[in-house]
Rosetta silent file (secondary structure, phi, psi, omega in degrees, C-alpha in Angstrom):
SEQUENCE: XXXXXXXXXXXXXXXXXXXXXXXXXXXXXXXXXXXXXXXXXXXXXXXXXXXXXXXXXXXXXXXXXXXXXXXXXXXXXXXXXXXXXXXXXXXXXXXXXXXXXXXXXXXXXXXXXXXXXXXXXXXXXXXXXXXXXXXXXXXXXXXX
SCORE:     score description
SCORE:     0.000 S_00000001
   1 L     0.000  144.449  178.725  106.877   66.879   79.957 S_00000001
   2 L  -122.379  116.247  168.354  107.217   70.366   82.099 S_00000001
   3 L  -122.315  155.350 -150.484  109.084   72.763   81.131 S_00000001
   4 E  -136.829   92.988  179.545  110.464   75.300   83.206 S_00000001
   5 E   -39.979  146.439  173.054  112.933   78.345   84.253 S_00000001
   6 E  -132.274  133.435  159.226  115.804   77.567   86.472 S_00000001
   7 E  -100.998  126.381  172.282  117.485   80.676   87.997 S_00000001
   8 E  -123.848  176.869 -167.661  120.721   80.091   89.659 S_00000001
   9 L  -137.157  165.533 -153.037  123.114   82.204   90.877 S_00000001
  10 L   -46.768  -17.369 -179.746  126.837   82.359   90.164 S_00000001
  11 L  -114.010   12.504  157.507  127.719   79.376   92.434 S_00000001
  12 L   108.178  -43.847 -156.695  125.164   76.948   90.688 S_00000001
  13 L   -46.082  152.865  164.048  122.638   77.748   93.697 S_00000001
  14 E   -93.129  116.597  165.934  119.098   77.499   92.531 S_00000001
  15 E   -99.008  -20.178  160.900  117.331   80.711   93.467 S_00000001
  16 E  -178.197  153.009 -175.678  114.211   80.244   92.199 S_00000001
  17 E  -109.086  164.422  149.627  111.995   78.044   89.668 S_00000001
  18 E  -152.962  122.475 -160.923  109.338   78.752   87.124 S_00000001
  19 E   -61.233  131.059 -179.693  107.122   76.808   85.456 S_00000001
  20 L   -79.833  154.559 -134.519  106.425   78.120   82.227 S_00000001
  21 L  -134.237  174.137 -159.955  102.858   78.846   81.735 S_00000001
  22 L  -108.743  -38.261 -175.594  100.753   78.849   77.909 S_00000001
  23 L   -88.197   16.500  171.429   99.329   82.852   78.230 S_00000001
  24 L   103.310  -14.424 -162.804  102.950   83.922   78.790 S_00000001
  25 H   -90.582   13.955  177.027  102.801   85.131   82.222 S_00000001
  26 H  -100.941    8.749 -168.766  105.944   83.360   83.562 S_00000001
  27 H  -100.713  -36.576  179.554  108.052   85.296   80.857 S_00000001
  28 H   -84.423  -14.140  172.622  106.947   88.513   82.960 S_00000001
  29 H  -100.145   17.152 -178.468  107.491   86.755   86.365 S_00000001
  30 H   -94.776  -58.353 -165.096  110.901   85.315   85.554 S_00000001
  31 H   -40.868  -48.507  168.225  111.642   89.278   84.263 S_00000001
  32 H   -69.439    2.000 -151.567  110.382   90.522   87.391 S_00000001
  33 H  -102.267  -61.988  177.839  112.356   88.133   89.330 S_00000001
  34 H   -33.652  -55.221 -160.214  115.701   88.780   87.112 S_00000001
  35 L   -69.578  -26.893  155.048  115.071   92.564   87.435 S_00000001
  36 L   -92.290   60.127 -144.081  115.406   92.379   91.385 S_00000001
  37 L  -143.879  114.392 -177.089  118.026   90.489   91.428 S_00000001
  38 L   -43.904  174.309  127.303  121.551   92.420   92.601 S_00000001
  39 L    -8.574  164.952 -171.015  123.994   92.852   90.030 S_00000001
  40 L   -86.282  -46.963 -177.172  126.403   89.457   89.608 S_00000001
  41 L   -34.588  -24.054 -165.931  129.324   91.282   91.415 S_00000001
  42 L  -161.006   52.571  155.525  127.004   91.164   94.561 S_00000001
  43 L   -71.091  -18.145 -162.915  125.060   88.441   94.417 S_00000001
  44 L   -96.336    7.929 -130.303  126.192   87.350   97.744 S_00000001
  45 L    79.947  -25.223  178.636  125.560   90.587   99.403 S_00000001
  46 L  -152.469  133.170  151.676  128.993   92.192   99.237 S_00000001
  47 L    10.963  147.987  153.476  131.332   93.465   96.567 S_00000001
  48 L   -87.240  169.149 -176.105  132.632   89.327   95.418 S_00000001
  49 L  -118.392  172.987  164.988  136.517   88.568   95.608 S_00000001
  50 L   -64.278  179.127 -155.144  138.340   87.236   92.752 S_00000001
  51 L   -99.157   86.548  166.282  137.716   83.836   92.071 S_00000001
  52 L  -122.058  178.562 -169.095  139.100   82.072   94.935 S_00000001
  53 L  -108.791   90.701 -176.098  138.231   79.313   97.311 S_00000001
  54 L   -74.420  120.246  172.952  137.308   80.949  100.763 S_00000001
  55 L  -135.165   99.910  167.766  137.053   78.312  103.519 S_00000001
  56 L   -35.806 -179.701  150.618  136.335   79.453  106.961 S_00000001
  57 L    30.025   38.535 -169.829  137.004   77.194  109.738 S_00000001
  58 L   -56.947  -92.141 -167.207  139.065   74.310  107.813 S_00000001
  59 L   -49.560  115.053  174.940  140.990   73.883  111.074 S_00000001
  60 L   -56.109  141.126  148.696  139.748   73.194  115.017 S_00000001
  61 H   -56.763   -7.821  177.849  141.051   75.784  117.482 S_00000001
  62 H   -90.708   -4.390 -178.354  142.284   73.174  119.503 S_00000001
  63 H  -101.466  -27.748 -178.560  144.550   71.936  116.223 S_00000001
  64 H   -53.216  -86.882 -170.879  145.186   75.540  115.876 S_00000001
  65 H   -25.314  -61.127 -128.550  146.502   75.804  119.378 S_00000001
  66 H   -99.848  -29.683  166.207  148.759   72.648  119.012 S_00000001
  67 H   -54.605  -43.848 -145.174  150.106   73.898  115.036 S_00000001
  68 H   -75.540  -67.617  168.240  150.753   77.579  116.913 S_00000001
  69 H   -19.362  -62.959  174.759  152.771   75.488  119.938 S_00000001
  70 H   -51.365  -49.209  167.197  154.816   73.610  117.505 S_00000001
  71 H   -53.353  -49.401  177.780  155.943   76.345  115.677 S_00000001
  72 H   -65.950  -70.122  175.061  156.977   78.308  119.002 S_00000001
  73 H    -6.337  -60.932 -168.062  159.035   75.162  120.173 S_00000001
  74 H  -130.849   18.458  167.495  160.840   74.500  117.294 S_00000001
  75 L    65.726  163.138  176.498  161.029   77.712  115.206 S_00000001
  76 L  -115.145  149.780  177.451  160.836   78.201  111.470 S_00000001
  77 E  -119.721  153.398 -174.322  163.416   77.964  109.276 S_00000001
  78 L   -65.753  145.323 -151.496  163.332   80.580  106.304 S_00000001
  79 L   -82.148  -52.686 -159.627  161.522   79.019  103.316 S_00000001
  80 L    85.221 -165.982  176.491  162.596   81.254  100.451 S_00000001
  81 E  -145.362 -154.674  165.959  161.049   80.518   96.902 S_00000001
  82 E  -126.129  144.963  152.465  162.066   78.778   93.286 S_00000001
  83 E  -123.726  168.049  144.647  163.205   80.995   90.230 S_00000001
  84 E   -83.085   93.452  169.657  164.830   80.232   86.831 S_00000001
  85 L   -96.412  114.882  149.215  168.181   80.775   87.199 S_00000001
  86 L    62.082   44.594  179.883  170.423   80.402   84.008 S_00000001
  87 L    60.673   42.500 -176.932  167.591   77.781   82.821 S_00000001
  88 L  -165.372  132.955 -163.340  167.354   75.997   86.116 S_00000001
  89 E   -84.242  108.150  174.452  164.864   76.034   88.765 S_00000001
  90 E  -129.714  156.423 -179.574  166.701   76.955   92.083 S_00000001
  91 E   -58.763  134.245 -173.302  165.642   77.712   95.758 S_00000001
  92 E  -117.154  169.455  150.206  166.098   81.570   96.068 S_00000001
  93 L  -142.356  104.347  164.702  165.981   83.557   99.403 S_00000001
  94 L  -125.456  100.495 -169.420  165.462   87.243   98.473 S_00000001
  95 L   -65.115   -3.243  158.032  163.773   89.402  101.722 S_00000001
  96 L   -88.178  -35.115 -176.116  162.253   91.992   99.204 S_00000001
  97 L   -99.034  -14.710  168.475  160.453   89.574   97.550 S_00000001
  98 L  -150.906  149.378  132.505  159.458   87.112  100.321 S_00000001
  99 L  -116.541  115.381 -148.446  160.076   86.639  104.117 S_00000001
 100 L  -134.841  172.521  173.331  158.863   83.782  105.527 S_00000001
 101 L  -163.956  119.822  179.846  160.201   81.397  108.249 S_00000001
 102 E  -109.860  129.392  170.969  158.411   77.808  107.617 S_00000001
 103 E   -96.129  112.609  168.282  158.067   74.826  110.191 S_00000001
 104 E   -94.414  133.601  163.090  157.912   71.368  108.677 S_00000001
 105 L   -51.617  120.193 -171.819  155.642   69.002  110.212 S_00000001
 106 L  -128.196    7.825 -154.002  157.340   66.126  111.035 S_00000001
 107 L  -118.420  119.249 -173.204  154.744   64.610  113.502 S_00000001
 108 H   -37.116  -53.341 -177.074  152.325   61.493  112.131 S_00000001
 109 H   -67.052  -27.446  162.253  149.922   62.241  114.528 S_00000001
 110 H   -67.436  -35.525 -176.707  149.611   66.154  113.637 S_00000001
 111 H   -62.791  -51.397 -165.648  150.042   65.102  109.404 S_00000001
 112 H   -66.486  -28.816 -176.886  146.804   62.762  110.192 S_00000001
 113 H   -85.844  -62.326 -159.536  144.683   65.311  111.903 S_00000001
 114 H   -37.840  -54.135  177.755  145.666   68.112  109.236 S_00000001
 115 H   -41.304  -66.925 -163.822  144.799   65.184  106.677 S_00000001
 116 H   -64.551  -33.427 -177.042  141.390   64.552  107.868 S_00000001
 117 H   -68.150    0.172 -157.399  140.443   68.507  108.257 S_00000001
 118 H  -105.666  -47.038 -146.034  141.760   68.911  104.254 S_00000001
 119 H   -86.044   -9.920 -177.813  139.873   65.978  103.442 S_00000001
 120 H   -90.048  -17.501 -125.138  136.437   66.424  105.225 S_00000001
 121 H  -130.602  -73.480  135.528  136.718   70.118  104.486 S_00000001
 122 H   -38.458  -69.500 -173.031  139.078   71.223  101.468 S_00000001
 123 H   -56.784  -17.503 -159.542  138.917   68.451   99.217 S_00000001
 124 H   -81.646  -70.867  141.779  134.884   68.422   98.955 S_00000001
 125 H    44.537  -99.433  177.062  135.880   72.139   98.066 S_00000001
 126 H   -64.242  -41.202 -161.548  138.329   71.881   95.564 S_00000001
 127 H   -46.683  -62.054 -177.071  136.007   69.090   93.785 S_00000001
 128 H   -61.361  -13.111 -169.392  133.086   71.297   93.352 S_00000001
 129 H   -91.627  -17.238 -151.568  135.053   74.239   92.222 S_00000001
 130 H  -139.161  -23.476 -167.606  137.310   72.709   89.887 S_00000001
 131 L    72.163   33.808 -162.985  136.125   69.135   89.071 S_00000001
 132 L  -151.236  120.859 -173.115  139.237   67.722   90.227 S_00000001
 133 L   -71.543   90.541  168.802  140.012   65.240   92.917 S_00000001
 134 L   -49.950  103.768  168.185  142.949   66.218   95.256 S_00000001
 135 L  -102.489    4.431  160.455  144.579   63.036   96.456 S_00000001
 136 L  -164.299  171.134 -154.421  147.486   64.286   97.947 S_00000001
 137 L  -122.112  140.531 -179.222  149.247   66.626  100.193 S_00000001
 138 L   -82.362  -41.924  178.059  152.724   68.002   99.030 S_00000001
 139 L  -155.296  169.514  166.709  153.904   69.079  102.498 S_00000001
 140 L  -148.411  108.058 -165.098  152.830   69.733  105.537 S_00000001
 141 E  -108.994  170.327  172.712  154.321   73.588  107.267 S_00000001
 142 E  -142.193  109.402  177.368  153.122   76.202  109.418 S_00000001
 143 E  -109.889  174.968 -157.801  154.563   79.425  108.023 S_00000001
 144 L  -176.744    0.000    0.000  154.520   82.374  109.835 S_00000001
């Protein structure tokens, strides 16, 4: 049996191993290893965000283009939000607290593309972050 340091870094990554050694001397090269090691806040290089799920490039620019298109065509209609009103969850539209003008997707062929970028892209995503398999899409808008 070998046993062994695992250093990882805040996302799981392995940053570096070491085998522990019988005089002792991997307890001073894990320290020195620890000791240059940024701060957690900026492990990545830069200041961290709160703990959300950044994902560049989800979307093709050419699905971009054809989302952006739709939207100019056929306009947004204002989305609004939900409150508790008088113990009942109702659609609200108040322009201090949101203003939004939402397009729903109504087109198979656009839901199916959207689908496949969430699912090659997003969903792996949510899984590792969260443990939790997304298996469906609630709606599918272009707000603006």
């Amino acid at each position: 049996m070998r046993y062994l340091w695992v250093v990882l870094d805040p996302e799981l990554n392995v940053k570096a191993v070491v085998p522990m050694r019988p005089d002792g001397g991997d307890r001073v090269e894990l320290l020195d290893l620890l000791g240059a090691l940024p701060p957690v806040p900026f492990y990545a290089g830069v200041d961290m965000h709160a703990p959300v799920i950044i994902l560049p490039d989800v979307l093709e620019q050419d699905l971009c283009r054809q989302l952006i298109q739709a939207y100019d065509r056929h306009g947004g209609e204002v989305s609004g939000f939900m409150r508790e009103v008088n113990g009942k969850t109702v659609g609200v539209y108040d322009d201090a607290h949101k203003r939004r003008r939402d397009y729903q997707i109504d087109d198979p062929q656009l839901q199916q593309a959207l689908q496949r970028c969430v699912q090659a892209r997003v969903a792996p995503a949510i899984r590792k972050a969260h443990c939790f398999e997304a298996t469906r899409m609630e709606r599918y808008i272009v707000g603006c």
